[in-house]
CHARMM-style PDB file with segment names, atoms N, HN, CA, C and O in Angstrom:
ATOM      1  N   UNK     1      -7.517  -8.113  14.081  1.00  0.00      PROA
ATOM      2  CA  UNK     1      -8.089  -8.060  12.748  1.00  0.00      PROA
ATOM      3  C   UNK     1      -7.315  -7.089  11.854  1.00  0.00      PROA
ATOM      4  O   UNK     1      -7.160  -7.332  10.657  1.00  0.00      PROA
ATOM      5  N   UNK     2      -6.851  -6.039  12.412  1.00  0.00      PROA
ATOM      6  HN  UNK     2      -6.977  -5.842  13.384  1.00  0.00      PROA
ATOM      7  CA  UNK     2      -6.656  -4.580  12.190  1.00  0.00      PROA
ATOM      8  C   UNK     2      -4.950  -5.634  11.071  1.00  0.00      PROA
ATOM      9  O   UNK     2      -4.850  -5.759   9.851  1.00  0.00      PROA
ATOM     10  N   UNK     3      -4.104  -6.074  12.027  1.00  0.00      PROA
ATOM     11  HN  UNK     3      -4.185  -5.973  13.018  1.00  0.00      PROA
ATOM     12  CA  UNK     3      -2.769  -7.157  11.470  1.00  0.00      PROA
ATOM     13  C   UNK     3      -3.217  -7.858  10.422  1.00  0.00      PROA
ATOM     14  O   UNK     3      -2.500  -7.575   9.463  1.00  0.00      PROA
ATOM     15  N   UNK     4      -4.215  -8.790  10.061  1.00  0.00      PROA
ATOM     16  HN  UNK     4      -4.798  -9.019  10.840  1.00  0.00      PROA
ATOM     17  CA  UNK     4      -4.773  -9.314   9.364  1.00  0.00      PROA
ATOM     18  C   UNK     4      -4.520  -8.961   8.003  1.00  0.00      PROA
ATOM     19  O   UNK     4      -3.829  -9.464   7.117  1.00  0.00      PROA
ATOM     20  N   UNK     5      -5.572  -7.546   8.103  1.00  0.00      PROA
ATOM     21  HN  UNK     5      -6.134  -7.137   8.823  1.00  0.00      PROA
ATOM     22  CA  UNK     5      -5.404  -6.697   6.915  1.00  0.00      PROA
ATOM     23  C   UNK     5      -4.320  -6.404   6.373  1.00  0.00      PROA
ATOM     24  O   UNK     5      -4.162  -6.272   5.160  1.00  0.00      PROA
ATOM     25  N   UNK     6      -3.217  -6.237   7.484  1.00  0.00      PROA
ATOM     26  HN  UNK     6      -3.345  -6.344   8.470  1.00  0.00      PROA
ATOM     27  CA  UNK     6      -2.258  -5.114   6.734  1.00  0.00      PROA
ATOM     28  C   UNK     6      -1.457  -6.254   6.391  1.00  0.00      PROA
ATOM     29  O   UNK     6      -0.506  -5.939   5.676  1.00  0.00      PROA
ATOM     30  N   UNK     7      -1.540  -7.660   6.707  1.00  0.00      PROA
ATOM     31  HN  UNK     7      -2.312  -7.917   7.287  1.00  0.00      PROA
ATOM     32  CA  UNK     7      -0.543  -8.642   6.472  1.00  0.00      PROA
ATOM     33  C   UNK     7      -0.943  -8.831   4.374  1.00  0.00      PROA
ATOM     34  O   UNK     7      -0.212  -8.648   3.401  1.00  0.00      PROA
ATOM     35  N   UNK     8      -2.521  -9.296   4.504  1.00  0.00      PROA
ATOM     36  HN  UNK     8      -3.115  -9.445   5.295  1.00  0.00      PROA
ATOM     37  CA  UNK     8      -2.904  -9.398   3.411  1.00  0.00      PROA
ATOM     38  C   UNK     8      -2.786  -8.050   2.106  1.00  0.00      PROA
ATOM     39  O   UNK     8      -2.892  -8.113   0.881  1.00  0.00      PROA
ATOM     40  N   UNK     9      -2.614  -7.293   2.718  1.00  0.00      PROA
ATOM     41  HN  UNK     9      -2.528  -7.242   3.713  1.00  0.00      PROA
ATOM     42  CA  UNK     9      -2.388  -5.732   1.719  1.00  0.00      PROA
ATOM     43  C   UNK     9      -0.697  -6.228   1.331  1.00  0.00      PROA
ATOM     44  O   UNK     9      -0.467  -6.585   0.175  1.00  0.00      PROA
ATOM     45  N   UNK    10       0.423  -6.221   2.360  1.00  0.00      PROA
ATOM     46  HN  UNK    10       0.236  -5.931   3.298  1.00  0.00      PROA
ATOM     47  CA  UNK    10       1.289  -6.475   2.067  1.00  0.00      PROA
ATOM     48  C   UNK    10       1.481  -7.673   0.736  1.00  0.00      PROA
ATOM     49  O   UNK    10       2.023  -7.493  -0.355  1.00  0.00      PROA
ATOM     50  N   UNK    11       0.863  -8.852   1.249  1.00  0.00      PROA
ATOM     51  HN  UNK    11       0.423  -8.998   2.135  1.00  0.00      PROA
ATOM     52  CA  UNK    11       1.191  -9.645   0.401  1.00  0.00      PROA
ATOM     53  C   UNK    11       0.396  -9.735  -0.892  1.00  0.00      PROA
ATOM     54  O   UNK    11       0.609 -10.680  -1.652  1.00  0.00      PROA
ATOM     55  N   UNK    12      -0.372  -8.947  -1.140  1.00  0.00      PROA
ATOM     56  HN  UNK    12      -0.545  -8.180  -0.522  1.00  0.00      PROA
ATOM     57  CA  UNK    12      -1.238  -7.986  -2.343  1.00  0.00      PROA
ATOM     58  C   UNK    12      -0.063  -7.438  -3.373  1.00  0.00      PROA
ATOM     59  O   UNK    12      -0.026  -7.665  -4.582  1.00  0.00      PROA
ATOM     60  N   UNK    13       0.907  -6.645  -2.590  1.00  0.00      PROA
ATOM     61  HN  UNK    13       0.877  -6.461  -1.607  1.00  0.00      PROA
ATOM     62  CA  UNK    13       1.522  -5.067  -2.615  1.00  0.00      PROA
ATOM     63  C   UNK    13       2.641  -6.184  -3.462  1.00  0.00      PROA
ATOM     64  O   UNK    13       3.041  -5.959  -4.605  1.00  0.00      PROA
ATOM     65  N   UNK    14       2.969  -7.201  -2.783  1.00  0.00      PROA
ATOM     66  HN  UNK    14       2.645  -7.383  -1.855  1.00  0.00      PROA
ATOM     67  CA  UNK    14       4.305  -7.780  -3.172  1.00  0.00      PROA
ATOM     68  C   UNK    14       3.667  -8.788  -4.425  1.00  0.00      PROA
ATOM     69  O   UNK    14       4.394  -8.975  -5.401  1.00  0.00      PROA
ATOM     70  N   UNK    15       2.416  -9.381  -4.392  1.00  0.00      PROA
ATOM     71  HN  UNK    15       1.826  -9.230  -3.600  1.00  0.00      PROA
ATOM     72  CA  UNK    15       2.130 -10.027  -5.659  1.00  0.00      PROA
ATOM     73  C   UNK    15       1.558  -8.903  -7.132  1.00  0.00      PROA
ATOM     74  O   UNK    15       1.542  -9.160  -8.336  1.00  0.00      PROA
ATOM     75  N   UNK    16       1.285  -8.070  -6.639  1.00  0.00      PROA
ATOM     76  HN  UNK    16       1.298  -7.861  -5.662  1.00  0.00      PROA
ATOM     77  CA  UNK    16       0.907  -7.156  -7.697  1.00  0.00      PROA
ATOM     78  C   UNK    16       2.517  -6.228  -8.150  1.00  0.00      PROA
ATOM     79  O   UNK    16       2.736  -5.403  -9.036  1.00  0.00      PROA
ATOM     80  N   UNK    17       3.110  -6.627  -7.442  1.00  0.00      PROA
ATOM     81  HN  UNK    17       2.931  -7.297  -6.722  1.00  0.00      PROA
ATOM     82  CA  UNK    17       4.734  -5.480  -7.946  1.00  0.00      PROA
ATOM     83  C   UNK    17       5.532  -6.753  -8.673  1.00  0.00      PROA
ATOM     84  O   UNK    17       6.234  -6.417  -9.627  1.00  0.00      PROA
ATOM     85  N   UNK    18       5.517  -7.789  -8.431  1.00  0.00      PROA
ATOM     86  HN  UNK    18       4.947  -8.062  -7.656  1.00  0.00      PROA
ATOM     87  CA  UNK    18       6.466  -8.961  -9.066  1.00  0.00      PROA
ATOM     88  C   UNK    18       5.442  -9.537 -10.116  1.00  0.00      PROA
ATOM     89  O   UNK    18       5.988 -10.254 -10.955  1.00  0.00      PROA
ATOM     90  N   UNK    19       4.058  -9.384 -10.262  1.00  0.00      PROA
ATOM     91  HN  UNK    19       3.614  -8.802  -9.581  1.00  0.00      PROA
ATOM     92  CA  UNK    19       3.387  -9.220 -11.444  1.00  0.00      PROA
ATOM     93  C   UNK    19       3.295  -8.203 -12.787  1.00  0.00      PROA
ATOM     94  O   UNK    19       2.875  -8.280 -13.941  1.00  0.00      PROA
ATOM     95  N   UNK    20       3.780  -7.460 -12.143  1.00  0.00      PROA
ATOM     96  HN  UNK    20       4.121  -7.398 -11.205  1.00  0.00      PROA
ATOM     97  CA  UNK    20       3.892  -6.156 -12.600  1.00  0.00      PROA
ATOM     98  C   UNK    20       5.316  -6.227 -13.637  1.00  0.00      PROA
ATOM     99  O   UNK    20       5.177  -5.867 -14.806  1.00  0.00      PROA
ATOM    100  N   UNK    21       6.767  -6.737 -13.118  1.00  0.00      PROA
ATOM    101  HN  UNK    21       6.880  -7.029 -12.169  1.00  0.00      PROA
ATOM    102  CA  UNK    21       7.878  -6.453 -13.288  1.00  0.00      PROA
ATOM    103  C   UNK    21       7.910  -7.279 -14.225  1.00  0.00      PROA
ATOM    104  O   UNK    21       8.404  -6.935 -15.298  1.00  0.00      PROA
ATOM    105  N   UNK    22       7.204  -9.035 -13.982  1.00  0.00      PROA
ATOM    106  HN  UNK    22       6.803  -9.315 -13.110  1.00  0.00      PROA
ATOM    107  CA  UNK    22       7.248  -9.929 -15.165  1.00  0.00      PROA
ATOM    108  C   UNK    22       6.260 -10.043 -16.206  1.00  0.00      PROA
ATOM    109  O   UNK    22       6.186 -11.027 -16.942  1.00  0.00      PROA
ATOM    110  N   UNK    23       5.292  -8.765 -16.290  1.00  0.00      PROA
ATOM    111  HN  UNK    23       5.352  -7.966 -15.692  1.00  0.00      PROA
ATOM    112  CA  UNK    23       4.489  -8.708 -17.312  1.00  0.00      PROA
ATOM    113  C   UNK    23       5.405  -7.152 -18.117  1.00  0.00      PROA
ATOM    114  O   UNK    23       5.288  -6.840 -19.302  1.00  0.00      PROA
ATOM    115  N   UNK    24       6.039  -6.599 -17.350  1.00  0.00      PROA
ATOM    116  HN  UNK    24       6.134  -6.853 -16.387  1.00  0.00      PROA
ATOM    117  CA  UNK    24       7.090  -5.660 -18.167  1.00  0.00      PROA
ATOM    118  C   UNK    24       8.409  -6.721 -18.908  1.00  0.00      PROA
ATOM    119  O   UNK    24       8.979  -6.264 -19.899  1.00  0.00      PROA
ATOM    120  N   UNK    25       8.842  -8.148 -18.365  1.00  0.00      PROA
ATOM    121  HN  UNK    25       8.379  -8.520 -17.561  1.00  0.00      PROA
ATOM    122  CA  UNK    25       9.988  -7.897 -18.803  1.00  0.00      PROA
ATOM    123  C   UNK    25       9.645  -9.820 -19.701  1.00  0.00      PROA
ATOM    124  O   UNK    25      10.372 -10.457 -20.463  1.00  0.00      PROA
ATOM    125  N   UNK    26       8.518 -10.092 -19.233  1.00  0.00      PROA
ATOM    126  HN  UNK    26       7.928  -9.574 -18.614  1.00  0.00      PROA
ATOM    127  CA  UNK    26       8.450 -11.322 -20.050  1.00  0.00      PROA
ATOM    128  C   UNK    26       7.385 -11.147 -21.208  1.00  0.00      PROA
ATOM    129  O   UNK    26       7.710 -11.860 -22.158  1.00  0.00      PROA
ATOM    130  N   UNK    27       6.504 -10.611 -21.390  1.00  0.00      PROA
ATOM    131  HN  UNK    27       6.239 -10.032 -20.619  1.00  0.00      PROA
ATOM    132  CA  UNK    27       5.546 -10.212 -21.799  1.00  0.00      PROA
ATOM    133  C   UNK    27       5.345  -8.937 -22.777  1.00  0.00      PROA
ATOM    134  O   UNK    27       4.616  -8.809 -23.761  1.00  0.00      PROA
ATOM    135  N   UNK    28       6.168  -8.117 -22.214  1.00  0.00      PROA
ATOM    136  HN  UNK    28       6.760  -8.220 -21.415  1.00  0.00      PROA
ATOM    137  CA  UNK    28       6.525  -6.926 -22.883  1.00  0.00      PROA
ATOM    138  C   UNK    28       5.463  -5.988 -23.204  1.00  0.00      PROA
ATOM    139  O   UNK    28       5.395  -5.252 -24.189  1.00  0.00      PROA
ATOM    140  N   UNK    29       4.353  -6.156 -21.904  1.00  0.00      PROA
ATOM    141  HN  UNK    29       4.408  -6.754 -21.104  1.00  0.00      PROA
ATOM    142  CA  UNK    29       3.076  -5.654 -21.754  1.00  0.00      PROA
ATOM    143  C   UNK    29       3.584  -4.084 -20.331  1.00  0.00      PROA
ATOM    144  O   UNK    29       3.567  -4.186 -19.104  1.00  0.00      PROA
ATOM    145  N   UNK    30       3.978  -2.791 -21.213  1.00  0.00      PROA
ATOM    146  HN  UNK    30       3.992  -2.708 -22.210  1.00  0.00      PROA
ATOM    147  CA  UNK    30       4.750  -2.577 -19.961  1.00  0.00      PROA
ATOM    148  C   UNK    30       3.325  -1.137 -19.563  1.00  0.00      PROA
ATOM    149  O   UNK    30       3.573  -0.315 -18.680  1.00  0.00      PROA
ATOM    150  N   UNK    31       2.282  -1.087 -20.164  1.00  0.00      PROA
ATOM    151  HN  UNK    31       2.081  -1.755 -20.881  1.00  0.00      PROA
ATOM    152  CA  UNK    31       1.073  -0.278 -19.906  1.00  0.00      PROA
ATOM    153  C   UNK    31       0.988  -1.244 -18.565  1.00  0.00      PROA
ATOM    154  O   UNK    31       1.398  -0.936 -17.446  1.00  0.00      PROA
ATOM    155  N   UNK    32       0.428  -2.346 -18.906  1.00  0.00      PROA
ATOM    156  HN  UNK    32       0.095  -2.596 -19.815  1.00  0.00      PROA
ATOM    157  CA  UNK    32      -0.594  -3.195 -17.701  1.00  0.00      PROA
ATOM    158  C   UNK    32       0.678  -3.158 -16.182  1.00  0.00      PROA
ATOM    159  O   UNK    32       0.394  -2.712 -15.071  1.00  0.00      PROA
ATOM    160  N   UNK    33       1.951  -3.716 -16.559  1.00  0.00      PROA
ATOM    161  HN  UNK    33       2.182  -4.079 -17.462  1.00  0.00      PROA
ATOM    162  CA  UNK    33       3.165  -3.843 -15.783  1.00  0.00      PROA
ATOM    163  C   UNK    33       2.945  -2.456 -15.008  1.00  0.00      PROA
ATOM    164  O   UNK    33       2.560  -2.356 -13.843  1.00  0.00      PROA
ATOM    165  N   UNK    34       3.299  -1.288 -15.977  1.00  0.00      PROA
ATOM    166  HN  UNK    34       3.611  -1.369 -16.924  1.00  0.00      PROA
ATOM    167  CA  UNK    34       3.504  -0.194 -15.271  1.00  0.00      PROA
ATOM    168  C   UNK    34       2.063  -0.133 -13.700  1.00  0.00      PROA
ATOM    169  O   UNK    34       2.269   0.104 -12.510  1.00  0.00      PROA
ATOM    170  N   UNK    35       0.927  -0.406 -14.306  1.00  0.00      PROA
ATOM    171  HN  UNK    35       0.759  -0.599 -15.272  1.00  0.00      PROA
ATOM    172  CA  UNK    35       0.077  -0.047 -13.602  1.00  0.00      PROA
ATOM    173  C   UNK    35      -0.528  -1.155 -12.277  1.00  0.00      PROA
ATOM    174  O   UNK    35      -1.406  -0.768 -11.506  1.00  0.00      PROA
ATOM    175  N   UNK    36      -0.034  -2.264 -12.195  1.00  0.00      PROA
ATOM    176  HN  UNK    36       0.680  -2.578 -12.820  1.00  0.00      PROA
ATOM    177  CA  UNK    36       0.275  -3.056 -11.522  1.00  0.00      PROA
ATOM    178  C   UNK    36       1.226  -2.726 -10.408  1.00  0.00      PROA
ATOM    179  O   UNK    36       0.899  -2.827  -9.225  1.00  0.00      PROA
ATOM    180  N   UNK    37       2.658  -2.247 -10.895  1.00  0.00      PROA
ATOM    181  HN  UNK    37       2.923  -2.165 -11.855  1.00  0.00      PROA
ATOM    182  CA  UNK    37       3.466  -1.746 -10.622  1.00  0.00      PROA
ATOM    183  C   UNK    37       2.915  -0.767  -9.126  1.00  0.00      PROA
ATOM    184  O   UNK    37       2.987  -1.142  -7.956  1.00  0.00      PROA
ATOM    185  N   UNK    38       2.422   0.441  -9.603  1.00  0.00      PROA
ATOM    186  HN  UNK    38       2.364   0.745 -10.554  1.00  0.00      PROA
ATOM    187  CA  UNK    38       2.244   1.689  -9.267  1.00  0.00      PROA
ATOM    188  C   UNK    38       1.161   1.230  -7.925  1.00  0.00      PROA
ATOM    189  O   UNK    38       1.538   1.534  -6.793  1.00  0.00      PROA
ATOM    190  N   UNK    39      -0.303   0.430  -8.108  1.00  0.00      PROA
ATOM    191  HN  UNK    39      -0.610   0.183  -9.028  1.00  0.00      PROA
ATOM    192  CA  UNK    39      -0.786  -0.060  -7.451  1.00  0.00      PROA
ATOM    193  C   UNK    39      -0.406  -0.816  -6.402  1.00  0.00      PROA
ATOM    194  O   UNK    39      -1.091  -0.944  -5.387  1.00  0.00      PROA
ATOM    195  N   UNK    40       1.089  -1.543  -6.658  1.00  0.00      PROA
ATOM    196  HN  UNK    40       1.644  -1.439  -7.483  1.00  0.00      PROA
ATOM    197  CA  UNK    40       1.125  -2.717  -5.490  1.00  0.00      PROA
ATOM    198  C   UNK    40       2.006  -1.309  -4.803  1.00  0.00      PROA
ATOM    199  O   UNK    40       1.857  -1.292  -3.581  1.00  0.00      PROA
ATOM    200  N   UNK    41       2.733  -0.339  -5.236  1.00  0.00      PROA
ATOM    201  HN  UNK    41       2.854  -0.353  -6.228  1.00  0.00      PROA
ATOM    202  CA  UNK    41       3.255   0.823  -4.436  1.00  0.00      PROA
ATOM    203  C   UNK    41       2.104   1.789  -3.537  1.00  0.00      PROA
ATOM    204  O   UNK    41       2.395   2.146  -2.396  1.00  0.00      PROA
ATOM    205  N   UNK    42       1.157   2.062  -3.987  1.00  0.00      PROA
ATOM    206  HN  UNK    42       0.920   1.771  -4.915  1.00  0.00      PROA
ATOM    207  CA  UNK    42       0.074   2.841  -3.235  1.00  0.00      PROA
ATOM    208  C   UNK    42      -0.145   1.607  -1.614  1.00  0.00      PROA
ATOM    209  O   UNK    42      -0.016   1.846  -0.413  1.00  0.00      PROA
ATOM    210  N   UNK    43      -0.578   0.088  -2.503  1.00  0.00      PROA
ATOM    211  HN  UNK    43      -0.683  -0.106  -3.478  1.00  0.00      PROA
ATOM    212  CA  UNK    43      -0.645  -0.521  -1.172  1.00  0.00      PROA
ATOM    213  C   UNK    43       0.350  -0.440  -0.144  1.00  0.00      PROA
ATOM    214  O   UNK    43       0.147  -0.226   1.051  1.00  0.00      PROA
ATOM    215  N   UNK    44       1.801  -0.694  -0.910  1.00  0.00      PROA
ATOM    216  HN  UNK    44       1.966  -0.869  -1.881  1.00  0.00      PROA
ATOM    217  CA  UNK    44       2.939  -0.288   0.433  1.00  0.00      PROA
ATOM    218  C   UNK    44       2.934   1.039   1.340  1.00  0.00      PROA
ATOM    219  O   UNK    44       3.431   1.404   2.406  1.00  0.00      PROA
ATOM    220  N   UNK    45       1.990   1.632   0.203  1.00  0.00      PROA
ATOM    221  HN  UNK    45       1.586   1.336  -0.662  1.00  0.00      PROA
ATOM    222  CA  UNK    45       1.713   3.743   1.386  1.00  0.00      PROA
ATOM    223  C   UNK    45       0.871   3.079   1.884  1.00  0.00      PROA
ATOM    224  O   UNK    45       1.567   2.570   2.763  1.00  0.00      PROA
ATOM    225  N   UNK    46      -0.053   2.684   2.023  1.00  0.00      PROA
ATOM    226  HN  UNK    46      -0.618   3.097   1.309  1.00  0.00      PROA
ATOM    227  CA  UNK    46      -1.243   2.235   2.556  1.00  0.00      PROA
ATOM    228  C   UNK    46      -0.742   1.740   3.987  1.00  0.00      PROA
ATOM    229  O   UNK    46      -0.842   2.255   5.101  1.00  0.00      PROA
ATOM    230  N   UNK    47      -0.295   0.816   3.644  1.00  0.00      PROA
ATOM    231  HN  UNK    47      -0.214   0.397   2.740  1.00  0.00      PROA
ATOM    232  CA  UNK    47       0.248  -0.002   4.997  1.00  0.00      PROA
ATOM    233  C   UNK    47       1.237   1.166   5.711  1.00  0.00      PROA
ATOM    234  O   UNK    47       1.045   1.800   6.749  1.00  0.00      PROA
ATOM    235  N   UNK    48       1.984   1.195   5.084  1.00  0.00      PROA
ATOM    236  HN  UNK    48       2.140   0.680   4.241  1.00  0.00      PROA
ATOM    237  CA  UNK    48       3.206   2.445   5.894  1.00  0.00      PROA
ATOM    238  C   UNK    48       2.364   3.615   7.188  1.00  0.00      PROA
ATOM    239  O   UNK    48       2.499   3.870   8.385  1.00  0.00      PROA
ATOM    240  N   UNK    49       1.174   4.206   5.636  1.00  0.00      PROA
ATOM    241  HN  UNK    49       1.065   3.999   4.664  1.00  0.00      PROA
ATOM    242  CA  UNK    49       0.284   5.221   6.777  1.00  0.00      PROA
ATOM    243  C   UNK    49      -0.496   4.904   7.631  1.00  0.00      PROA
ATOM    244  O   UNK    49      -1.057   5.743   8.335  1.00  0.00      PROA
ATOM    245  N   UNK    50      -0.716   3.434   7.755  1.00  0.00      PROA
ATOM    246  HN  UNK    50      -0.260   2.753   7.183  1.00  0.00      PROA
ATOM    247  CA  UNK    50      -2.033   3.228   9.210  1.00  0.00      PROA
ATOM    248  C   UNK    50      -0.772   2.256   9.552  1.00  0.00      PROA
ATOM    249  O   UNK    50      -1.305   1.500  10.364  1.00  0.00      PROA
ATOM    250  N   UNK    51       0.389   1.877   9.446  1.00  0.00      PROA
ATOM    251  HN  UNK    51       0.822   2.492   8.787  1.00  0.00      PROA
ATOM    252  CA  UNK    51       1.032   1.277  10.583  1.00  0.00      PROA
ATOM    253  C   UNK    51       1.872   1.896  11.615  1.00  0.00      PROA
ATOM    254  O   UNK    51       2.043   1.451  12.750  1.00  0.00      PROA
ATOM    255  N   UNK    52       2.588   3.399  10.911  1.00  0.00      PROA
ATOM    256  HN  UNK    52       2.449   3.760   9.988  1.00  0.00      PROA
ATOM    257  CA  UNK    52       3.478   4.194  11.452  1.00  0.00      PROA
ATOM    258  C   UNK    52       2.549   4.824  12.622  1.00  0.00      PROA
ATOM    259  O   UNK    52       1.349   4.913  12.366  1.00  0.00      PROA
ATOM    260  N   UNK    53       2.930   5.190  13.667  1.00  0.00      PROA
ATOM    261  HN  UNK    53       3.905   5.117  13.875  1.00  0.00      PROA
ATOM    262  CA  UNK    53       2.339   6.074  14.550  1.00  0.00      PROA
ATOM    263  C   UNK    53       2.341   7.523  14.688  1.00  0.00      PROA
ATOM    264  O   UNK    53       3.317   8.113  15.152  1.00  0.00      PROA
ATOM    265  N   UNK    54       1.156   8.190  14.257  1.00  0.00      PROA
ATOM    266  HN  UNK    54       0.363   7.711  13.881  1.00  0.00      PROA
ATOM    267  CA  UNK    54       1.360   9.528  14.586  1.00  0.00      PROA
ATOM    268  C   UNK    54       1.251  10.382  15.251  1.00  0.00      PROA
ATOM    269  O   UNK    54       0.472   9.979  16.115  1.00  0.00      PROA
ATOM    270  N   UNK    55       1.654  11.907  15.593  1.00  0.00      PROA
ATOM    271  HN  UNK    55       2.287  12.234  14.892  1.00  0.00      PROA
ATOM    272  CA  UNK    55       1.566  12.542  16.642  1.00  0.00      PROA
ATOM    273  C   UNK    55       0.474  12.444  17.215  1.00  0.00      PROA
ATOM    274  O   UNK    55      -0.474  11.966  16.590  1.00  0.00      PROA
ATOM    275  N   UNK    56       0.276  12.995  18.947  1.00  0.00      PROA
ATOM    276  HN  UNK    56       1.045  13.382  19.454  1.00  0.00      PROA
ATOM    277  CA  UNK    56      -0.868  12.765  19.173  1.00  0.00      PROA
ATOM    278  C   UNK    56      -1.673  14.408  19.293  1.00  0.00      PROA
ATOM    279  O   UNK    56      -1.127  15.403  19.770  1.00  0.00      PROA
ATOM    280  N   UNK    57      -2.971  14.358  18.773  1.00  0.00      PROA
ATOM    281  HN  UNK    57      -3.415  13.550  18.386  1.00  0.00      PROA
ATOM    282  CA  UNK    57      -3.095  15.618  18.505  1.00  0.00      PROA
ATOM    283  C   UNK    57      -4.485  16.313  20.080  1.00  0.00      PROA
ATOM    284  O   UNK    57      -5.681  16.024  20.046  1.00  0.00      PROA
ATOM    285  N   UNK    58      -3.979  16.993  20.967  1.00  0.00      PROA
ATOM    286  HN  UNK    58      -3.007  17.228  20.995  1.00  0.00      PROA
ATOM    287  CA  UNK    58      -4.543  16.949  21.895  1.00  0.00      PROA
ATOM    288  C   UNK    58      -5.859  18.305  21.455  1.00  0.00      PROA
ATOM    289  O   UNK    58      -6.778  18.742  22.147  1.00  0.00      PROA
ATOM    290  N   UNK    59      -5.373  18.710  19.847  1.00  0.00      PROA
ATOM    291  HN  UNK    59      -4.626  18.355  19.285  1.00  0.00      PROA
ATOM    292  CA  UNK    59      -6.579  19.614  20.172  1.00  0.00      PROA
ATOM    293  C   UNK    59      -7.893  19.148  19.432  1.00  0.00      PROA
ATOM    294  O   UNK    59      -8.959  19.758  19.519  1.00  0.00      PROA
ATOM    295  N   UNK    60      -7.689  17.947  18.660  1.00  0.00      PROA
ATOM    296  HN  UNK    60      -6.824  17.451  18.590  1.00  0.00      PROA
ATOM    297  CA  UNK    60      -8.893  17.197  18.696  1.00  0.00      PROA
ATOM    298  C   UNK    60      -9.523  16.633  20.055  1.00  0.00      PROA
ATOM    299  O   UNK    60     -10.742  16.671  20.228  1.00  0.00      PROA
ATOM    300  N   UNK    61      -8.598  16.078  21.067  1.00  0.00      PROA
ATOM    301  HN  UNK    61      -7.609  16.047  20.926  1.00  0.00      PROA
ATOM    302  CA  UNK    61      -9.551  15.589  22.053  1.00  0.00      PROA
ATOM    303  C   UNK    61     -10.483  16.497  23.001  1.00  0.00      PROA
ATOM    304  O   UNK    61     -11.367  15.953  23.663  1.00  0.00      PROA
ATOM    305  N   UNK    62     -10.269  17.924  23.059  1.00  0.00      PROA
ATOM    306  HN  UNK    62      -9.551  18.365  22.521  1.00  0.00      PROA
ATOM    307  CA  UNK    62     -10.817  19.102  23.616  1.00  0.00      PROA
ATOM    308  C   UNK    62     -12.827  18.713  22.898  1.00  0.00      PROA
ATOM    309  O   UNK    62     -13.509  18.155  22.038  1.00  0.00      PROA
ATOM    310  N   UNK    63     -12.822  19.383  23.869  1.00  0.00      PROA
ATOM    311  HN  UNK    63     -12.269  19.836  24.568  1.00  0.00      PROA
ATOM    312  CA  UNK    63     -14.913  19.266  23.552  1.00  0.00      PROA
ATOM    313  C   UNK    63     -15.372  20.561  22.794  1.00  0.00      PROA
ATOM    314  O   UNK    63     -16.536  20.721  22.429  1.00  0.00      PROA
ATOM    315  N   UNK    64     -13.911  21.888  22.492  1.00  0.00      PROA
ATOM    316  HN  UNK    64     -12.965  21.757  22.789  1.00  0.00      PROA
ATOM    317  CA  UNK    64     -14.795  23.087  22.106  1.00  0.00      PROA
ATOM    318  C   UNK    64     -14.747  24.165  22.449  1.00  0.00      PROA
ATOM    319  O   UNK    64     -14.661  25.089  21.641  1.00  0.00      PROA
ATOM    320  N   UNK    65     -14.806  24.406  24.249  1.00  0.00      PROA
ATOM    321  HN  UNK    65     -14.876  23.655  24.906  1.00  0.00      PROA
ATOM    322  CA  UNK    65     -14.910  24.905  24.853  1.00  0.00      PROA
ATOM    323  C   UNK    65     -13.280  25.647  25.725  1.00  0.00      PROA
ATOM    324  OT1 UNK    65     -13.387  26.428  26.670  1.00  0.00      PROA
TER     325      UNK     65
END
């Protein structure tokens, strides 16, 4: 499920950035472009940070004690 998501974010990330570029350069709407833009980039962090693997942190798994 977890793939699912990140497939559909991607292809979010890539329709909101090539929406973005042709409402800057056909349209000449470059407020809405810009912010389209910026959004389909947060989704590419998005995906990047829950796909990359990170350290593993052993002092969360401790009970405390």
């Amino acid at each position: 499920m977890a793939g699912t998501i990140l497939s559909l974010l991607m292809l979010a990330g890539i329709a909101l950035t090539g929406g973005g570029i042709y409402a800057i350069v056909k349209r000449g709407d470059r407020k809405r472009g810009t912010l389209m833009i910026v959004a389909g980039l947060v989704m590419f962090a998005n995906v990047a940070i829950t796909a990359i693997p990170g350290p593993d942190l052993p002092v969360l798994e401790k009970d405390g004690r």
